[in-house]
C-alpha positions in Angstrom: -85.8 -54.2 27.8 -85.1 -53.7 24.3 -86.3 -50.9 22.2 -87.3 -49.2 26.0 -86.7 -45.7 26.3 -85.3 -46.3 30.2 -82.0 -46.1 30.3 -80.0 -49.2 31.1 -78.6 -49.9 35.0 -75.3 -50.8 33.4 -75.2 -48.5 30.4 -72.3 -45.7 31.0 -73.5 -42.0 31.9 -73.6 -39.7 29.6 -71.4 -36.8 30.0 -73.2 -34.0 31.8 -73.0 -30.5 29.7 -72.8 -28.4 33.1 -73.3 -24.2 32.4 -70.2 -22.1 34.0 -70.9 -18.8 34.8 -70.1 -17.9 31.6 -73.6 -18.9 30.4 -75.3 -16.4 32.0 -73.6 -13.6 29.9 -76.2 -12.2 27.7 -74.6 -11.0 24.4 -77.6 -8.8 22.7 -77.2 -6.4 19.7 -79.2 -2.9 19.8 -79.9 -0.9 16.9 -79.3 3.1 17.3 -81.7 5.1 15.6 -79.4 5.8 13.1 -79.7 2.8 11.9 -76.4 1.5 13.7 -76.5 -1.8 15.5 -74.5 -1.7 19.2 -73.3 -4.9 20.4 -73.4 -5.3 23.7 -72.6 -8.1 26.5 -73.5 -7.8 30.2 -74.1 -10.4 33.2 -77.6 -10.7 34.5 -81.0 -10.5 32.4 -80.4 -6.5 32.1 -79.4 -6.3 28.5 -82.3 -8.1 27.6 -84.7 -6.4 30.0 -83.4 -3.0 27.8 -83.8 -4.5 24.9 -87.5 -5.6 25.5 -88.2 -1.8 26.8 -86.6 -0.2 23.8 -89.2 -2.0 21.7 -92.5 -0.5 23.7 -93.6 2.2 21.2 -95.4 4.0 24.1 -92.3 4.8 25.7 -89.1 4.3 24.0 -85.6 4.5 24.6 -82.6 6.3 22.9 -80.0 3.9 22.4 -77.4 6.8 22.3 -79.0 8.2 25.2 -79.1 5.1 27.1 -75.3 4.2 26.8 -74.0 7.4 27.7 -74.5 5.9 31.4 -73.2 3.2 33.0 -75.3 -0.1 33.0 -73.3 -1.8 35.6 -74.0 -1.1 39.8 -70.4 -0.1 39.8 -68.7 2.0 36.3 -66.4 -0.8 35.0 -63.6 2.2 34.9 -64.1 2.2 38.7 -64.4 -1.9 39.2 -65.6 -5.5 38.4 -68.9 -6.9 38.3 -67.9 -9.3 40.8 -66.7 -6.0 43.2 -62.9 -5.9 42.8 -61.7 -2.5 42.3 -60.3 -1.7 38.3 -56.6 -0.9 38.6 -55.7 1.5 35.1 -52.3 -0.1 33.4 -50.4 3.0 33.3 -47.8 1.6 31.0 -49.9 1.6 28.2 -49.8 5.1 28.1 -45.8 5.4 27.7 -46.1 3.8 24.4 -48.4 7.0 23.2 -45.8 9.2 24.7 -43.0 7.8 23.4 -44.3 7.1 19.6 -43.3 11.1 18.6 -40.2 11.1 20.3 -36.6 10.6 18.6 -34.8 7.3 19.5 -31.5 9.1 20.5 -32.2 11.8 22.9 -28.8 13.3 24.8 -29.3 13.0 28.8 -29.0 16.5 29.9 -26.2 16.7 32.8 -28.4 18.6 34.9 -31.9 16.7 34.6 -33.8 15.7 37.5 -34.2 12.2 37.6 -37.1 10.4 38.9 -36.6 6.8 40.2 -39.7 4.7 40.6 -38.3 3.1 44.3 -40.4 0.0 44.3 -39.4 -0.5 41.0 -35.8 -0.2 42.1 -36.3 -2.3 45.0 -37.8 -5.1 43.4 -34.9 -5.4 40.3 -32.0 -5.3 43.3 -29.4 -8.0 42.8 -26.2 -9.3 45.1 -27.8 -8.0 48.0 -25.6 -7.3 51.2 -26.1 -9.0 54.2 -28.4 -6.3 56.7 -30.3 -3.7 56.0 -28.0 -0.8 56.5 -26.1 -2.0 53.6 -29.1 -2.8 51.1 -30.0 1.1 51.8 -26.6 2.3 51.0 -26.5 -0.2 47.8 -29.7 1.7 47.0 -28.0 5.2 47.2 -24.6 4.7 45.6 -27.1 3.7 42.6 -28.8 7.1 43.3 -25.9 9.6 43.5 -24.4 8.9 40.1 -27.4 10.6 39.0 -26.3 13.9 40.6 -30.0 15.3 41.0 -33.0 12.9 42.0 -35.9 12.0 43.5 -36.3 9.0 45.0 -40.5 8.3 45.4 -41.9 5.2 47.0 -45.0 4.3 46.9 -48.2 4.8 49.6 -49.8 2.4 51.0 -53.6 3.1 51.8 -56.5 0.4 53.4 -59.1 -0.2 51.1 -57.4 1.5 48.1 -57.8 0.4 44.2 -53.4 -1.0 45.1 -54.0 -2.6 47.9 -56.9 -4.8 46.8 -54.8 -5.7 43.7 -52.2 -6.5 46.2 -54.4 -8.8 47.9 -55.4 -10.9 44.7 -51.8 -11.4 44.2 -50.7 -12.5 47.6 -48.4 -11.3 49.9 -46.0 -12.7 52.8 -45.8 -12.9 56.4 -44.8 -9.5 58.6 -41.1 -9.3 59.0 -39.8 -7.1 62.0 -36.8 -4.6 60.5 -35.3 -3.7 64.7 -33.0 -1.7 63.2 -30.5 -1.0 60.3 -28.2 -4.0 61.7 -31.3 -6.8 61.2 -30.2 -9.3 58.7 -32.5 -9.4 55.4 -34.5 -12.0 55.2 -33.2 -15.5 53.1 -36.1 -14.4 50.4 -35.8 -11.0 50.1 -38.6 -10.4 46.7 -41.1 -12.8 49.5 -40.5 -10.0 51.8 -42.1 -7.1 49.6 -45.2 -8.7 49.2 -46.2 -7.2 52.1 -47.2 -3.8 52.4 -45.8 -3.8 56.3 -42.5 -4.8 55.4 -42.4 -2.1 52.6 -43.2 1.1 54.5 -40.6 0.1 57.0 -37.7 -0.5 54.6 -39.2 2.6 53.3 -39.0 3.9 56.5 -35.3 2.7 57.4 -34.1 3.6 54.2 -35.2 7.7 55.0 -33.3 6.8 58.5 -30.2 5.3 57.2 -29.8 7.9 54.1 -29.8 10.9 57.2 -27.4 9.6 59.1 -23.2 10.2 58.6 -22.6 7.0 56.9 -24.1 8.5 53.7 -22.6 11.6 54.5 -19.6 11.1 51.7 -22.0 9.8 49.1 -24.7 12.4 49.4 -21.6 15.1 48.6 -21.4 13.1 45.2 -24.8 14.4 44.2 -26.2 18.0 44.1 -30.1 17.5 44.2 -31.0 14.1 46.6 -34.9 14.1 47.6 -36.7 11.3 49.3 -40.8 10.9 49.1 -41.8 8.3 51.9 -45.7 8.1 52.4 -46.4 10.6 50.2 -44.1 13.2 52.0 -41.0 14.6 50.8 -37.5 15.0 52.3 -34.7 16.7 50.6 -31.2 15.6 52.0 -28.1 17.9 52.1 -24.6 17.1 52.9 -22.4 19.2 54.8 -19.0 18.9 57.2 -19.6 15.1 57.4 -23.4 15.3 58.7 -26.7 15.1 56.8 -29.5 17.6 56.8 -32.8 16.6 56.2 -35.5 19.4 55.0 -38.9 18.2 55.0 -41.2 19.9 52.0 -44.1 21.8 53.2 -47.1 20.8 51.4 
């Protein structure tokens, strides 16, 4: 068996060089007819199907004209090749906002201020024991701000958010009876779900109307609420709450 190009029975295997998905990424470089060379990377064969095309001389393409449309099923602004919906990172756009701007600004005393109330929600510490308390924890942290708005998020089927949602996980549906229910023993598990978020969301519109936040709403001049996209604006008077819904 010596000198034999068959491979021995015992002989080890030779590592197999398997192709990931990755391979079948073209990467293919177009010239422009002003002379400038476009680099461009794509799954599939279709880069290189264009790039055959664009060399016919009986019927050319425009390079420029050609990549002023989208070469994907789907815009990638819009979504994914693999059909997962494109979520824009809007905090990349405070940095651009905030590059002009002095580093001391004074905080007007009569500003409106907007609270993200996820955001809120999610950086809670030393939580109270029920609900009814974690809403009011929320509002004492509100009213020292003497005008706000309080805005929660929406929670749409089939949106760009909810499919994000869904690659990250969420938990199990947890039944809020009422403002006496007991928060759950993990409480940043619980808003994972979309469910449980629209009815703290919910509760928290509920529990903010009634008398208990009578004396702290009195603390603050301007208090409006937006739950599923609709706004409430509270007012304090005599001991009782009044809630205004915004007509849109």
């Amino acid at each position: 068996m010596n000198g034999s190009s068959e491979a021995l029975f015992f002989e080890p295997i030779k590592r197999q060089k398997l192709k990931t998905m990755e391979a079948s990424n073209k990467v293919v470089k177009l010239t422009a007819s002003q002379g400038k060379v476009v680099q461009y990377r794509e799954q599939s064969d279709l880069a290189f199907m264009l790039l055959v095309k664009s060399q016919h001389l009986y019927e050319p393409l425009d390079i420029d004209e050609l990549m002023r449309y989208s070469l994907t099923p789907v815009p990638h602004s819009l979504g994914t090749a693999d059909g997962y919906f494109n979520k824009t990172n809007k905090a990349a756009m405070f940095h651009y906002l905030m590059e002009d701007a002095p580093e001391d600004v004074p905080y007007p005393k009569d500003a409106l201020y907007i609270q993200d109330g996820n955001a809120l929600l999610h950086a809670l510490t030393n939580l109270p024991p029920t609900f009814r308390d974690i809403c009011l924890q929320v509002l004492d942290q509100m009213v020292a701000k003497n005008n706000f708005i309080f805005s929660t998020d929406s929670y749409q089927a089939d949106s760009i958010k909810a499919q994000e949602r869904l690659r990250r996980g969420f938990s199990q549906r947890y039944i809020i009876d009422g403002p006496a229910t007991r928060k759950p023993s993990d409480f940043r598990l619980f808003l994972t779900n979309e469910d449980n978020k629209t009815q703290l969301c919910h509760l928290l519109l509920r529990v903010w109307g009634s008398k208990a936040a009578a004396s702290r709403l009195e603390r603050s001049r301007t208090a409006v609420v937006v739950v599923e996209g609709r706004a409430y604006q509270l007012d304090s008077s005599d001991g009782d709450v009044s809630i205004h819904k915004f007509i849109s």
